[in-house]
PADREN-196574 format. One record per residue (C-alpha): residue in three letters; x negated, y, z negated. Coordinates in steps of 0.001 Angstrom, whole numbers, plus 500000, padded with zeros to 6 digits. Each point is the difference from the previous one (the first is absolute). Last residue first. Example, Ala and Ser with C-alpha at 12.3 -4.5 7.8 and 13.67 -1.06 7.14 Angstrom:
BEGIN
SER486330498940492860 ALA501370496560499340 
END
This chain:
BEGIN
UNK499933496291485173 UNK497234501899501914 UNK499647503736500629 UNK497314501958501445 UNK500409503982499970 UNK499787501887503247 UNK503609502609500232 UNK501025497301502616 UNK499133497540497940 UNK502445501073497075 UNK502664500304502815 UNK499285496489501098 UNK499957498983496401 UNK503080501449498623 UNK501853498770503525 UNK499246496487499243 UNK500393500071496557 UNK503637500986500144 UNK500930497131502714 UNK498148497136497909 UNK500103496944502318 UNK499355497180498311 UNK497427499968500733 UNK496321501552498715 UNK498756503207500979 UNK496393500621500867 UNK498434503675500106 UNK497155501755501955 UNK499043496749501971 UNK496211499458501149 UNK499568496608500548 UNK498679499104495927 UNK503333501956499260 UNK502322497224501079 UNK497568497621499158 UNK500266500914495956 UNK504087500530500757 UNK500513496531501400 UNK502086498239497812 UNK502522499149503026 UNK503586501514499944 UNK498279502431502448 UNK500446503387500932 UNK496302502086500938 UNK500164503978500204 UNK497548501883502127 UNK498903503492500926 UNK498288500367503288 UNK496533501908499964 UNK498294496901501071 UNK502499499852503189 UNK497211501634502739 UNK496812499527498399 UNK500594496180499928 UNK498918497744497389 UNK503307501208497162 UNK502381499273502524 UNK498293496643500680 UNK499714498736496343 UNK504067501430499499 UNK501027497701503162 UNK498119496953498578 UNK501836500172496887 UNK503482500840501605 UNK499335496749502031 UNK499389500200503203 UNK501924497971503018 UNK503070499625497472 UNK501048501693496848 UNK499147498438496571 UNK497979502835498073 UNK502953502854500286 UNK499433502970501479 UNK500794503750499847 UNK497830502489501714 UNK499654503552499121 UNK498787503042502053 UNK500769498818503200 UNK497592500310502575 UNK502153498905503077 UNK497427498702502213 UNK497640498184497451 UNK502774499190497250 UNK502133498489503081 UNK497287497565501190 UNK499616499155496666 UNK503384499599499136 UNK500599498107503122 UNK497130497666499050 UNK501826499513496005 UNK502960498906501542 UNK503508501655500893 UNK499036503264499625 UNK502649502904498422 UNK499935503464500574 UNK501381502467497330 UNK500075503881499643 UNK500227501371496180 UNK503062501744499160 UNK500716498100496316 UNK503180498705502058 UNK497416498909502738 UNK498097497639497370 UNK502998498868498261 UNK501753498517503167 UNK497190498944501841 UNK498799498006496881 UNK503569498686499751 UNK500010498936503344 UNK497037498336500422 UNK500695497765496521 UNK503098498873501983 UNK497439498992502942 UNK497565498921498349 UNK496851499709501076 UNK498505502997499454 UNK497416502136501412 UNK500500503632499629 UNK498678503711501261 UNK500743503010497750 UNK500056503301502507 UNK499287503093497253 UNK503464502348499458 UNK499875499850496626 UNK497351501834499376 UNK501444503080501257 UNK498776501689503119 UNK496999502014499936 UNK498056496796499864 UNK501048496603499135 UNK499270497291502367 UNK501115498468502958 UNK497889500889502179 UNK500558502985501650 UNK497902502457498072 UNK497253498578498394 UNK499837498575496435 UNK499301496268501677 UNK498010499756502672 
END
């Protein structure tokens, strides 16, 4: 669960060190959130679809998933529903991309913040280290 030792999250170690899981697309867009995320010295895994991410979120307990609404097998909506309905991911912070207008259903399945693309590298690591000290943030 998340807030224990070992996965993934903040603790006695510095925030910045939680495990940020990912589910993009795109692969340029893949690299620059790798990039900026792990120079702002958080640890990053990335899921190729939204059923990897959930199989991921489950066994890897990151403390902050990533997503974007159009990503194959589940979409990012559907993913944030079912992290939120079981006991085991509920606790998982998580930010929704989209170039979509999608923020009110964004937050209807659970997410703590929605970003909208274009890509906004300085926002992105503002709000995953604002939710990582708890606050919601959508933009």
């Amino acid at each position: 669960m998340p807030g224990e030792p070992g996965h993934g999250v903040p603790g006695a170690e510095s925030s910045e060190r939680a495990l940020i899981l990912v589910v993009e697309r795109n692969p340029a867009v893949q690299k620059l959130e790798s990039f900026l995320l792990k120079e702002a010295g958080f640890r990053v895994e990335f899921a190729k679809d939204g059923q990897e991410a959930l199989d991921r979120a489950r066994t890897n307990q990151p403390y902050l998933l990533v997503t974007e609404i159009l990503v194959p097998r589940v979409d990012g909506l559907t993913l944030c529903r079912r992290l939120r309905e079981d006991a085991a991911t509920r606790e998982i912070r998580v930010v929704v991309f989209s170039h979509l207008d999608a923020e009110d259903r964004a937050i209807e399945a659970g997410a703590d913040a929605f970003l909208r693309k274009p890509f906004d590298p300085d926002r992105l690591i503002e709000t995953v280290r604002r939710l990582i000290g708890g606050r919601k943030s959508t933009e």
